[in-house]
C-alpha positions as CSV (number, residue, x, y, z in Angstrom):
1,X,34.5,-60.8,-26.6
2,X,31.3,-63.2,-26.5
3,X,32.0,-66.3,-27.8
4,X,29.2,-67.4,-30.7
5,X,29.0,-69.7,-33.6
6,X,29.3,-68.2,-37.0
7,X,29.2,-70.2,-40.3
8,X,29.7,-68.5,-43.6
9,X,31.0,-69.2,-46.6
10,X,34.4,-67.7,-47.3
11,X,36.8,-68.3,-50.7
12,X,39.9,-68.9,-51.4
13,X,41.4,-66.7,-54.0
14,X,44.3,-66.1,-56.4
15,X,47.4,-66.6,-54.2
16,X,45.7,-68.3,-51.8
17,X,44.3,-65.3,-49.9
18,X,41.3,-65.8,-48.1
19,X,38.8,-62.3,-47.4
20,X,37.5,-62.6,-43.6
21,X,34.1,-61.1,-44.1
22,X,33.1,-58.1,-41.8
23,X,30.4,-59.7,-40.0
24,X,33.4,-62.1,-38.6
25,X,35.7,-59.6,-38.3
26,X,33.8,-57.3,-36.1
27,X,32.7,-61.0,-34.4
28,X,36.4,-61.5,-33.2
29,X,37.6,-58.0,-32.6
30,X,39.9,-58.4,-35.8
31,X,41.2,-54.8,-37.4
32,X,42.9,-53.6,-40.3
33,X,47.1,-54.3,-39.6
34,X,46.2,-57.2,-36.1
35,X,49.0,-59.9,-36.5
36,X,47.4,-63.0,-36.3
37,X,48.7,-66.5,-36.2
38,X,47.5,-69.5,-38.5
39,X,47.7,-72.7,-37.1
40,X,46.2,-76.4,-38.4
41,X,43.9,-78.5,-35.5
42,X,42.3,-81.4,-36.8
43,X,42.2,-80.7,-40.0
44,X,40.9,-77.0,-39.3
45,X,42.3,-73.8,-40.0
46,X,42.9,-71.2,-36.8
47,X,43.5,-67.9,-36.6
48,X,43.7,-66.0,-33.8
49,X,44.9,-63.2,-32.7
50,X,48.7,-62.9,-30.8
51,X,46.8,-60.9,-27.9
52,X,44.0,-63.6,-27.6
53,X,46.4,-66.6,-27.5
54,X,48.6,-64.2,-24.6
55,X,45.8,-64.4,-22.3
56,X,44.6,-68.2,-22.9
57,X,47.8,-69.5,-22.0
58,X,48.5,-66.8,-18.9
59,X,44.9,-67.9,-17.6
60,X,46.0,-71.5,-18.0
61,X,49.2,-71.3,-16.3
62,X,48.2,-68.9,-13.4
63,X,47.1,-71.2,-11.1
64,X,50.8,-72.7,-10.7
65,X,52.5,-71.5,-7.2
66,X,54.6,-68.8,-6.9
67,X,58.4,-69.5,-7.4
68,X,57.8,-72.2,-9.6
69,X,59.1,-72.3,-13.4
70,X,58.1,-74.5,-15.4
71,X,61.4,-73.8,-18.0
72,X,63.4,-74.8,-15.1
73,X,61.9,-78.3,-14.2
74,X,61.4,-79.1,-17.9
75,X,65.7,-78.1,-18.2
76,X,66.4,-80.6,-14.8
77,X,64.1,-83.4,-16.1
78,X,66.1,-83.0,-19.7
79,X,69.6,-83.0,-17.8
80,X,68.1,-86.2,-15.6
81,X,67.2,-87.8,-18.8
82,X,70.8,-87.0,-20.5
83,X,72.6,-88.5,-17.3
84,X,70.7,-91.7,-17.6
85,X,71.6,-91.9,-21.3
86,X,75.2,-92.0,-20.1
87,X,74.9,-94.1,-17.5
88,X,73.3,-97.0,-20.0
């Protein structure tokens, strides 16, 4: 998908729903039944698709090493941080 800048104008209606126009739609690959997730960023409203945010996150995590897991350090550096708290 190429990245471009789109403005439009899109409403809010009854309920809240918003209508993504087709012009965007087709723009960012969206279709009829795609889960997509809704998230606030300075004031901004994202949506993205679940697929989309998969790779982001796998291309910004695969340059860590092999063997390495990053659930496991963040668990020891809690468990350090709990045994300090005791010691105090």
């Amino acid at each position: 998908m190429v990245e471009s800048s789109k403005q439009m104008e899109v409403h809010l209606g009854r309920q809240g729903r918003l209508v993504i126009p087709a012009v965007l739609r087709r723009l960012l690959g969206f279709e009829e039944g795609d889960v997509l997730v809704a998230r606030t960023e300075a004031g901004r409203l994202i949506l993205e698709k679940q697929e989309t945010i998969k790779r982001r996150l796998k291309a910004r995590f695969s340059q860590l090493p092999q063997g390495i897991s990053l659930a496991n350090e963040l668990i020891a550096e809690r468990r350090e941080d709990a045994n300090r708290e005791v010691g105090e």
